[in-house]
C-alpha positions in Angstrom: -94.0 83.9 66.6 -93.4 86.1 69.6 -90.4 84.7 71.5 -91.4 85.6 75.0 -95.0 84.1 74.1 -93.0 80.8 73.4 -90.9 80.8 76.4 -93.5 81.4 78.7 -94.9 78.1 76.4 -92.3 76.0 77.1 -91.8 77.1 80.5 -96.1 76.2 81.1 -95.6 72.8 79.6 -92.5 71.4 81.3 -93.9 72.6 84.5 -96.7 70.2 83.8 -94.7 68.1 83.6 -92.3 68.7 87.1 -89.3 70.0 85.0 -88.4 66.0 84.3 -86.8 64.9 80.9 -87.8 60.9 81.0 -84.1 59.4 80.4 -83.8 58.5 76.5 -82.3 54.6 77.2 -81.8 54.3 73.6 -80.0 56.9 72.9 -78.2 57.1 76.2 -77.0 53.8 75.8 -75.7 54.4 72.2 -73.8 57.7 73.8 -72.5 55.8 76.4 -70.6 53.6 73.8 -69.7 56.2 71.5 -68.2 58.5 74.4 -66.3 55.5 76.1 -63.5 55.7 74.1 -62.6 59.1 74.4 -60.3 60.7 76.2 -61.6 62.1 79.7 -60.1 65.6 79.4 -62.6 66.7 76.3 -64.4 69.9 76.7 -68.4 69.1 75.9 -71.2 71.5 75.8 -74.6 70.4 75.7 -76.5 72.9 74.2 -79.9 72.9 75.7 -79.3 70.5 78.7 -82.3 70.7 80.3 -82.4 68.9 83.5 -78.9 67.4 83.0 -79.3 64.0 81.7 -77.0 63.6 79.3 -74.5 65.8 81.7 -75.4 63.3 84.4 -74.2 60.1 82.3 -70.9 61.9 80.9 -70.3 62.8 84.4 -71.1 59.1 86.1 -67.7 57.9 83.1 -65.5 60.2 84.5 -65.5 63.4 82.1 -65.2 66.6 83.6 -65.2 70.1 81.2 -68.9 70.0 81.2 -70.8 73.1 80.2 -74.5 73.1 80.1 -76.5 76.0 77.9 -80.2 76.1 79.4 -82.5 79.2 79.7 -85.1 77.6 82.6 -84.1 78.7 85.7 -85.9 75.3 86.9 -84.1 73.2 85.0 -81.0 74.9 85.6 -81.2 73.9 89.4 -81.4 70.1 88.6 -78.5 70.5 85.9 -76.2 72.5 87.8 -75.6 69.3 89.9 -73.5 67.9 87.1 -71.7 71.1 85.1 -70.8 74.7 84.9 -74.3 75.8 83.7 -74.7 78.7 81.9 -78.1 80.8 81.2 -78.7 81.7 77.5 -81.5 81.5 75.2 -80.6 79.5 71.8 -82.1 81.8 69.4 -79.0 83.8 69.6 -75.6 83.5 69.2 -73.5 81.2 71.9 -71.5 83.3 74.3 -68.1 81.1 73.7 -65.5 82.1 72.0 -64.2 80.3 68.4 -63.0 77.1 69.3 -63.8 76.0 72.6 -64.9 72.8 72.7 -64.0 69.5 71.7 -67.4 67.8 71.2 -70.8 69.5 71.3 -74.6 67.7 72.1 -77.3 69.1 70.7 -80.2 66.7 71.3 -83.6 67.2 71.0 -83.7 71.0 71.0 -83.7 72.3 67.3 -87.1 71.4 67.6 -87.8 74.2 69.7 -86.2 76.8 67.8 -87.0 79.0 64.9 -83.5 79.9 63.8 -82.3 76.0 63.6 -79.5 77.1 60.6 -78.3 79.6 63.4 -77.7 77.2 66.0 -75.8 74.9 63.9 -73.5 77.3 62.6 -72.8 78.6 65.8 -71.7 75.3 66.9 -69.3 74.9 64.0 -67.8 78.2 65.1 -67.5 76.8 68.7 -66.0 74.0 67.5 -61.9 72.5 67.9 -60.9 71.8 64.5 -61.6 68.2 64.1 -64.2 68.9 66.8 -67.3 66.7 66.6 -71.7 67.3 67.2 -74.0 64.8 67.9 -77.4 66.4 66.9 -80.9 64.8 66.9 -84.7 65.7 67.1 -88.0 63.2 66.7 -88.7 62.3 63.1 -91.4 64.1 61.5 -91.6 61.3 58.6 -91.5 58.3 60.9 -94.8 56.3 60.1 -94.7 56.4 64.2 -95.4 60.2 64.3 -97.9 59.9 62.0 -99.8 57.8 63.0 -100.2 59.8 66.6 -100.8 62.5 65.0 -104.0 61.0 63.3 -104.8 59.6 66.4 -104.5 62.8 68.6 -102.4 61.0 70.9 -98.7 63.6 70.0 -97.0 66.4 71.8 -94.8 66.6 68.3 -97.2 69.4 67.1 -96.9 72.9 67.1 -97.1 75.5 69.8 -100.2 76.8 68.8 -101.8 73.5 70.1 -100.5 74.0 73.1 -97.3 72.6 73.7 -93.8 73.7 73.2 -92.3 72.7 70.0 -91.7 75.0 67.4 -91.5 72.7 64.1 -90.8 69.4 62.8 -87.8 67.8 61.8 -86.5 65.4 59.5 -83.6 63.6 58.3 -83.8 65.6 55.2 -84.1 69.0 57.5 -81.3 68.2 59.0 -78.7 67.2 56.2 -79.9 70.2 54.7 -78.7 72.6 57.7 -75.7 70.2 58.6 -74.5 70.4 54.8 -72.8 73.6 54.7 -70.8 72.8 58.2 -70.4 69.0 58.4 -69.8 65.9 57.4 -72.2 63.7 59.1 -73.5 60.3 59.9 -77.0 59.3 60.6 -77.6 56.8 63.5 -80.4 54.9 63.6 -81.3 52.9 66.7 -83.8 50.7 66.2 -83.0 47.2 64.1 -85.7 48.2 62.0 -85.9 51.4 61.4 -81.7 50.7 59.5 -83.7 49.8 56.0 -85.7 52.8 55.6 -84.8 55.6 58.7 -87.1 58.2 57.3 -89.9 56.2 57.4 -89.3 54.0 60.3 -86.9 55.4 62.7 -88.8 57.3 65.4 -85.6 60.1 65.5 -83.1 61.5 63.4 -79.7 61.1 65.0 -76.4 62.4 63.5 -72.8 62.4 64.6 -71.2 65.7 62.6 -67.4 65.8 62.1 -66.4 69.4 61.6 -65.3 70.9 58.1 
């Protein structure tokens, strides 16, 4: 897949769409939570911020060292309101140096890569010791996604269809490519979904404690 063919994909299909990431409430509220605790003074990176959501509600409690990683000069304007932004396409290594942040948010972008492994690796490198990832992408395996699929009715397909993501992902993807780096924990929001995640939880969700 030709890299520039697939940005000029991504940036056709979030055009259609205004440059506007709908808020995830789940999974915002579940940060919310798991960030309130913490102490003020961490130095986040959201890797892939798009329009600055999840910058917007770490801002809105009171944290401050926010750096944003985002390639769309769009949805850099929007983001910029609420971090230091920085331009840099995720295919390639992150321009920080070893050990510069505390906690690192990596949500819903491996999706749109081809060099997932990459991505992760860099972020353990970018990593405090004892630093911490949360890391999620929609569940290839849910019976959710399936059944869009066989009815049509999905943007989780491939870019050849016209839309921007690059692959599917999984709970098993994804322990697979956090094994070598992390320890991890999956979080499932939905009640239901707690029995059986790769079958019923509509995302895989993992909180990633450095090794």
């Amino acid at each position: 897949m030709d890299r520039n063919f697939h940005l000029e994909k991504e940036e056709e299909f979030m055009k259609g769409r205004g440059h506007k990431e709908p808020p995830n409430r789940k999974f915002d509220q579940w940060f919310a939570a798991f960030m309130e605790p913490r102490d003020r003074s961490l130095n986040i990176a959201d890797l892939g911020c798009g329009n600055g959501n999840t910058l917007k509600l770490l801002r809105g409690m009171g944290f401050e060292n926010l750096t944003g990683v985002e390639y769309s000069e769009p949805m850099i304007a929007q983001s910029r309101n609420f971090a230091e932004i920085v331009k840099h396409d995720l295919e390639y290594p992150l321009p920080f140096g070893d050990g510069s942040f505390d906690l690192v948010v990596a949500k819903d972008i491996c999706e749109h890569l081809i060099n997932v492994e990459q991505l992760i690796s860099e972020s353990h490198r970018i990593l405090k010791p004892g630093g911490v990832m949360v890391i999620g992408g929609p569940n290839l395996k849910s019976i959710y996604h399936r059944m869009r699929i066989l009815g049509g009715n999905t943007s989780h397909i491939s870019i050849n269809f016209g839309v921007a993501h690059m692959r599917w992902v999984s709970h098993d993807t994804f322990e697979k490519w956090l094994g070598p780096y992390f320890s991890f924990e999956p979080v499932v929001f939905e009640w239901y979904a707690k029995i059986k995640p790769n079958l019923l939880a509509r995302s895989c969700n993992f909180v990633c404690f450095k090794k």
